[in-house]
Structures are given as structure tokens and as C-alpha cells.
C-alpha positions as CSV (number, residue, x, y, z in Angstrom):
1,X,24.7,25.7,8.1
2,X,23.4,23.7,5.1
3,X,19.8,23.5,4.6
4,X,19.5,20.5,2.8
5,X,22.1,18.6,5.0
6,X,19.3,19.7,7.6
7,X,16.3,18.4,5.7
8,X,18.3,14.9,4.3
9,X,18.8,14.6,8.0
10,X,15.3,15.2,9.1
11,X,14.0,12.7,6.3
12,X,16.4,9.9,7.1
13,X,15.6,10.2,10.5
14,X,11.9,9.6,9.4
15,X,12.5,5.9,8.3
16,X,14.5,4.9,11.6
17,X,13.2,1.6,12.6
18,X,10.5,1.8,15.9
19,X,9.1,-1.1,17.6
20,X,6.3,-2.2,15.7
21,X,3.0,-3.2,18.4
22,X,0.4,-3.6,15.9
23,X,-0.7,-4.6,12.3
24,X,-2.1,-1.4,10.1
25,X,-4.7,-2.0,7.8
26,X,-2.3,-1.6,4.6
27,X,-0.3,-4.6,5.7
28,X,-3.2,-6.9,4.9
29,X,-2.5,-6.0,1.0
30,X,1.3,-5.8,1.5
31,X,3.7,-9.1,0.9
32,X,3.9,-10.7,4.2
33,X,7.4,-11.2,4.0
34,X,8.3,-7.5,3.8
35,X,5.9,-7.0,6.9
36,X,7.4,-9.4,8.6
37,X,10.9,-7.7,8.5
38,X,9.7,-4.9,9.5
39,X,8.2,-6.8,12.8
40,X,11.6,-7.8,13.0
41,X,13.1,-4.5,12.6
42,X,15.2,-6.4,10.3
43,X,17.8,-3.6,9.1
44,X,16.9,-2.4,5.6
45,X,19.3,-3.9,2.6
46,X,17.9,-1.3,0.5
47,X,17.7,1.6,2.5
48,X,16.2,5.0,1.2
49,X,18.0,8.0,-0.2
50,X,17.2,11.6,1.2
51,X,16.2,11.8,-2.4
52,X,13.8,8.6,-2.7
53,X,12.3,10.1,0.3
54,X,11.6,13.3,-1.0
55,X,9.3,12.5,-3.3
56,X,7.6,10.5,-0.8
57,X,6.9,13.7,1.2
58,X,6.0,15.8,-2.0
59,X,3.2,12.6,-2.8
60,X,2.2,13.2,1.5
61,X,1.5,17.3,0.5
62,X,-1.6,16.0,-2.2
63,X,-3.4,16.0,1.3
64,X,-2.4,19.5,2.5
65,X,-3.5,20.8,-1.0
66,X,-6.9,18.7,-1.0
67,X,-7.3,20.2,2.6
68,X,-7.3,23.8,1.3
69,X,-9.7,22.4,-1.2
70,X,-12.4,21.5,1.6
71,X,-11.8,24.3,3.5
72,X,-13.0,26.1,0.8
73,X,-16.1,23.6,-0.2
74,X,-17.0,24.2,3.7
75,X,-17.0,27.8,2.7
76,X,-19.2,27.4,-0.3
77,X,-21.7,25.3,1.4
78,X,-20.5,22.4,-0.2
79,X,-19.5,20.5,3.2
80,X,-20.7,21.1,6.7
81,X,-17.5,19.8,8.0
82,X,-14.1,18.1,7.7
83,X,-11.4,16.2,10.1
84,X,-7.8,15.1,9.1
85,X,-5.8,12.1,10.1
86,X,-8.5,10.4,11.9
87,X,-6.9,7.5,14.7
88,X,-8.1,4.1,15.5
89,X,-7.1,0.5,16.5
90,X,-9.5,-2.2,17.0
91,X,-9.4,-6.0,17.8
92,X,-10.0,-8.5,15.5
93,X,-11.3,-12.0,16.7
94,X,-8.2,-14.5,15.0
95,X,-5.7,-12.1,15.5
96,X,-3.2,-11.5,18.5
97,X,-2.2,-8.2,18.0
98,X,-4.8,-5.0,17.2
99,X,-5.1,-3.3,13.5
100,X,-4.6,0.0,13.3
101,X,-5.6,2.7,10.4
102,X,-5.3,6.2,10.1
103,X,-8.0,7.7,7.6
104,X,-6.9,10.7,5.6
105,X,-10.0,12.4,5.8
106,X,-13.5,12.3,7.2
107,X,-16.0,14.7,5.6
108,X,-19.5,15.5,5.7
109,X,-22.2,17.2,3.3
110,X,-25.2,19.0,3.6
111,X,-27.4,15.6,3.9
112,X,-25.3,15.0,7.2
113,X,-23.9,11.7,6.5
114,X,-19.8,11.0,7.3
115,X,-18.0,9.6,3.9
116,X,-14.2,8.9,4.1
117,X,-11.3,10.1,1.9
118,X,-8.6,7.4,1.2
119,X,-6.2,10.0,-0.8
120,X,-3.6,8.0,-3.4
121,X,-0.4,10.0,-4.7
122,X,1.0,8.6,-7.5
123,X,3.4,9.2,-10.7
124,X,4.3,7.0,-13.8
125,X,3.7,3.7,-14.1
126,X,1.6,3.7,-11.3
127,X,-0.7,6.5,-12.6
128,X,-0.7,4.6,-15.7
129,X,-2.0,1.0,-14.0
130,X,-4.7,3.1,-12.7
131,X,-5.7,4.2,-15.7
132,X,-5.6,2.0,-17.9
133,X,-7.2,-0.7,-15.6
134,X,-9.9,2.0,-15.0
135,X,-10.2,1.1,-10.8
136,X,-7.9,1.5,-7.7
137,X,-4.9,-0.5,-6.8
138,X,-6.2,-4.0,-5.3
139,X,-4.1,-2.6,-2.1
140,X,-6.0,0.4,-2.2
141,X,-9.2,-0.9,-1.9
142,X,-8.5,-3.3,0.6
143,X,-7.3,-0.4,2.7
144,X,-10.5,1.6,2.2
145,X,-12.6,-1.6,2.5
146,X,-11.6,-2.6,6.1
147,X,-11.5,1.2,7.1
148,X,-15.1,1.0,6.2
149,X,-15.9,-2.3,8.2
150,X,-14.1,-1.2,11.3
151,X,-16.1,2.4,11.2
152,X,-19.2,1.5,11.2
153,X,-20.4,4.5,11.2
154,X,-19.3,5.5,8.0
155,X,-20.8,2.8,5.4
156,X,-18.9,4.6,2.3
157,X,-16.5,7.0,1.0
158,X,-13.5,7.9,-1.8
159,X,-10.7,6.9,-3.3
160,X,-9.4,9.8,-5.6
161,X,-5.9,9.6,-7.4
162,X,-3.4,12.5,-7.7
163,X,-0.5,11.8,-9.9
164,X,1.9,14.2,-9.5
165,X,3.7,14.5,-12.9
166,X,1.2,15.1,-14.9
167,X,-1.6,16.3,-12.7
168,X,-3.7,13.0,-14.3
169,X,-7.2,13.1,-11.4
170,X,-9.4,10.6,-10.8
171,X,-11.7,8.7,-7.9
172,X,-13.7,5.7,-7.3
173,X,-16.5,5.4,-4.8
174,X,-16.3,2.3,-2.3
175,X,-19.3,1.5,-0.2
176,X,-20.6,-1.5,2.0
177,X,-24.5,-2.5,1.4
178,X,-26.3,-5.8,2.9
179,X,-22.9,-7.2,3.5
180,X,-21.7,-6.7,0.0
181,X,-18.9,-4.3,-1.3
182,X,-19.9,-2.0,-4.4
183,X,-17.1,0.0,-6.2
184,X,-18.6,2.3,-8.5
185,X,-22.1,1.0,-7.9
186,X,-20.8,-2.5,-8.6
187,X,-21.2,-5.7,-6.5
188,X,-17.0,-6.9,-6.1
189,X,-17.2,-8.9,-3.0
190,X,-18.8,-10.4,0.2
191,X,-17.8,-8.2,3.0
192,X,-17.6,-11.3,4.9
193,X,-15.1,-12.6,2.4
194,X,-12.4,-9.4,2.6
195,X,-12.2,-9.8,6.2
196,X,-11.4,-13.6,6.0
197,X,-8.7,-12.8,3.7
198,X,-7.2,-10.0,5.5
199,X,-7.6,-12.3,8.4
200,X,-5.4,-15.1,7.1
201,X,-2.9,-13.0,5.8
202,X,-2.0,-11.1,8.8
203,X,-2.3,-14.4,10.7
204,X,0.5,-15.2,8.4
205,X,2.8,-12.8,10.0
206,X,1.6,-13.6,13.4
207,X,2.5,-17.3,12.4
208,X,5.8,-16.1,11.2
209,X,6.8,-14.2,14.1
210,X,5.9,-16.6,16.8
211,X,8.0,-20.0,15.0
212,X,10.7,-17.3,13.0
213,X,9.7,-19.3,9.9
214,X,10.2,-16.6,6.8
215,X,6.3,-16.1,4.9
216,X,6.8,-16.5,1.2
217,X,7.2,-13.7,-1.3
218,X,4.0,-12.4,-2.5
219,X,5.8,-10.5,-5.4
220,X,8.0,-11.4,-8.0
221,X,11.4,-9.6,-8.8
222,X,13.2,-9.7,-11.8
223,X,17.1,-11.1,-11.5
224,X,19.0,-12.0,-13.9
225,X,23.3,-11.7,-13.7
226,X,22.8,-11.6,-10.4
227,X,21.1,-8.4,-10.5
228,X,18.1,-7.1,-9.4
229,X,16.4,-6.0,-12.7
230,X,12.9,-3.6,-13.1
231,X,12.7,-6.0,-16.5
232,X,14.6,-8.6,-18.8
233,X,13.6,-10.6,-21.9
234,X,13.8,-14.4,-22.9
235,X,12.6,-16.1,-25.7
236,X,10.9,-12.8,-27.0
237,X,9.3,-12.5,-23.4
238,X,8.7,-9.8,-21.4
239,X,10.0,-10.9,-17.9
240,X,8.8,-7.2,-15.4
241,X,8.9,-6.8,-12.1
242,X,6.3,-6.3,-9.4
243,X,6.6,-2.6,-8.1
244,X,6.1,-3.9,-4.8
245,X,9.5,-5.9,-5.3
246,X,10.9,-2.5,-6.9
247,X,10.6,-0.3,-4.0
248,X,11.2,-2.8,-1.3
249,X,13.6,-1.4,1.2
250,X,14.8,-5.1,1.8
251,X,14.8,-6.4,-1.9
252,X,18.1,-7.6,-1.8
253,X,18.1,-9.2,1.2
254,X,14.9,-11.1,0.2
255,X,16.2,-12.1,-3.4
256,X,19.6,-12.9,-1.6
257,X,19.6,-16.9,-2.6
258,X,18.4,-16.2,-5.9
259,X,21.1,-13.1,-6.8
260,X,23.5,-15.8,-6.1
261,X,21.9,-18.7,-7.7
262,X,21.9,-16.7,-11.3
263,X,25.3,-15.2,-10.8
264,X,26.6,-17.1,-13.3
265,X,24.4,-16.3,-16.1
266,X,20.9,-17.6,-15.3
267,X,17.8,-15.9,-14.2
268,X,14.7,-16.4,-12.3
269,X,12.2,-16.5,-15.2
270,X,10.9,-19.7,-14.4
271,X,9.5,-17.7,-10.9
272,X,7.3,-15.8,-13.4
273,X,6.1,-18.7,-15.7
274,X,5.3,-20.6,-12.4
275,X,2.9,-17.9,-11.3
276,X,1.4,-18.0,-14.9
277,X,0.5,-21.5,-14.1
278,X,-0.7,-20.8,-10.8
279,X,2.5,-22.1,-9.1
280,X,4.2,-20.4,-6.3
């Protein structure tokens, strides 16, 4: 008996595509062509390795350590109490199919009052985004913004960010006041606004499932050769990828017409300098 034949087996078996009955919150923020396939259960181009997966679980144990660190803030007298992997699904009026979230955490202090925990696990350049832009991933706030609007019983909470090679920690408070959204104490939104948007995205998908039209990229991928690149340069510029596009499980079939469009030689810069400009 192998072991790790036994846990490569148990991680693939993870990713296997289930029928998919309703939108999470996350797939507001994701590229609605990705979520689309996965509505499909369009078979991945890209699939995972055992090893790419791996790391994912490592990053999903942040939330067993943080546990052990509540437990012992409910011993201190820090927190009264504490709940994990909190469930809901709720309907939204100009969608057809529910939203569901799952909050990591749901705590509650000495004053009484319920704050969530949106927990982020992160490494490399996605640590370094964070902190050098100094506030969470666009993606991430939108996920802890709409678990706030659909719990209205919880009106704010955290976003704290684990990376886990090189033990880099921070957080960022997210709360909803007079129908505003304040991260940090500052005004970034109507919370009007984020719903609309999450809104017409998802109804995007929706859209895209009912006519089997294919949404548009959201993210950019860098090809040229024919191949899927993190980065190239032309012209002295600096042509990188969105991560999104990086760690898409169907990359290749998404950038399909382009890989064979630049076969020859080219590349898809002029993607890039069109988004510069505002283009698609």
C-alpha cells in the first residue's frame, strides 16, 4: 500500500466535476467565462496535479490553525464564542438560480456583537499584491461584502491574510453603515451599487447558459508562440498575465483560437494594449 498513491487519489477525487445548482458568492468576482464552464461541467483542459492540489489543501489548514487560535481567545476571555463553516443560500430578485456562501468563521466578543472571518491563504505574488497595494483582493472583498448584505445580522467583520511562505499577516476590516461600505473606516462604495454589479454579472452566466452563447474573458493571458506564457516582452514592454488566467483549470481551452492564431510567431499583445485603452 502507497500512502501517497492513497492521498493523490483522494485529492483528485476532490476536483471531480458535480452538478452545479447554484451561484456562490465568489463567482460574482470570478471571470464569467470560467464559471460558465464549470455550469457546463465542461471537462478541464488544464486539469490539476495531486501536487497543485496540495498546496491548495495546505492554504485550507490556515483555518484549522486560526481555529486553535480562538479556542484559545474563548479561553482568555477574549471571545464569548465561535462557529466554523457557517451555510447559507438565499434568493436574489434578477436572478434564476439562489447564491450560496459559506463563511469561514463567525465570532463573537465580550460586547456580544457577531463579526465574520473571511480567512485568505496566500503565497508569492499574491502576498506581494496585497502588500504592496496595502487592501484585499477586489475578489475578496466582494466575497466578504455580499456575505455581509445577505447576513443581516452581522453588519461587519475581517479579512485577514496568511501567506504561507513567509508567514507575511495582515487584515482589513469591512463593514456596512447607512447603506455605504467602509474598509478600514473608509467610504469605498454604495452597498446598493455592489449588489447591482454582482447582479449583472451572474446574470451574465444565467444569460450564457440559457442561449449557450460563451461570456467574454474577464482576464487576459499571455500567448505568444502559441504558448500560454505567465509573461513576454515587446517593444521594451512588459506583456504579464492575469493570475486568474494562470491558474485556470480550462486556460487552454479558453485561449484555444488565440494559441493557434500566434502559432506562427505572433502574440496577443494587442489584447493587453486594448484593455489599456479601455477596449475589450
Amino acid at each position: 500500500m502507497k500512502i501517497i498513491e492513497i492521498l493523490d487519489a483522494y485529492l483528485l477525487d476532490q476536483q471531480a466535476l458535480t452538478e452545479k445548482k447554484s451561484h456562490w458568492v465568489t463567482d460574482a468576482a470570478k471571470c464569467r467565462r470560467a464559471v460558465t464552464y464549470r455550469w457546463r461541467r465542461t471537462p478541464y483542459s488544464d486539469p490539476p496535479t495531486a501536487g497543485n492540489l496540495l498546496k491548495m489543501e495546505f492554504g485550507d489548514a490556515a483555518e484549522w490553525i486560526l481555529g486553535r487560535a480562538l479556542d484559545w481567545a474563548v479561553g482568555k476571555g477574549m471571545l464569548v464564542r465561535w462557529k466554523a463553516q457557517e451555510w447559507a443560500s438565499f434568493e436574489v430578485p434578477g436572478l434564476k438560480y439562489p447564491v450560496s456562501m459559506r463563511l469561514d468563521f463567525v465570532v463573537c466578543g465580550p460586547e456580544g456583537e457577531p463579526e465574520m472571518i473571511e480567512l485568505k491563504s496566500t503565497f508569492g505574488r499574491g502576498a506581494k499584491e496585497v502588500q504592496v497595494r496595502g487592501r484585499p483582493k477586489d475578489e475578496a472583498l466582494m466575497q466578504a461584502f455580499l456575505y455581509l448584505h445577505f447576513n443581516p445580522a452581522i453588519r461587519g467583520g475581517s479579512i485577514p491574510y496568511l501567506a504561507r511562505d513567509n508567514g507575511y499577516r495582515t487584515e482589513f476590516d469591512v463593514r456596512l453603515a447607512g447603506g455605504r461600505v467602509l474598509l478600514d473606516g473608509r467610504d469605498v462604495g454604495a452597498e446598493e451599487d455592489g449588489v447591482r454589479w454582482a447582479v449583472e454579472r451572474l446574470s451574465v452566466v444565467e444569460g450564457a447558459l440559457e442561449d449557450g452563447s460563451t461570456p467574454a474573458r474577464d482576464y487576459l493571458h499571455a500567448v505568444k508562440g502559441g504558448e500560454l506564457r505567465e509573461e513576454f516582452s515587446k517593444n521594451k514592454v512588459l506583456y504579464r498575465s492575469d493570475w486568474q488566467c494562470v491558474y485556470c483549470w480550462h486556460r487552454s481551452l479558453c485561449w484555444r483560437e488565440v494559441l493557434e492564431s500566434t502559432a506562427g510567431g505572433g502574440d496577443n499583445s494587442a489584447m493587453f494594449e486594448a484593455r489599456k485603452g479601455g477596449g475589450a
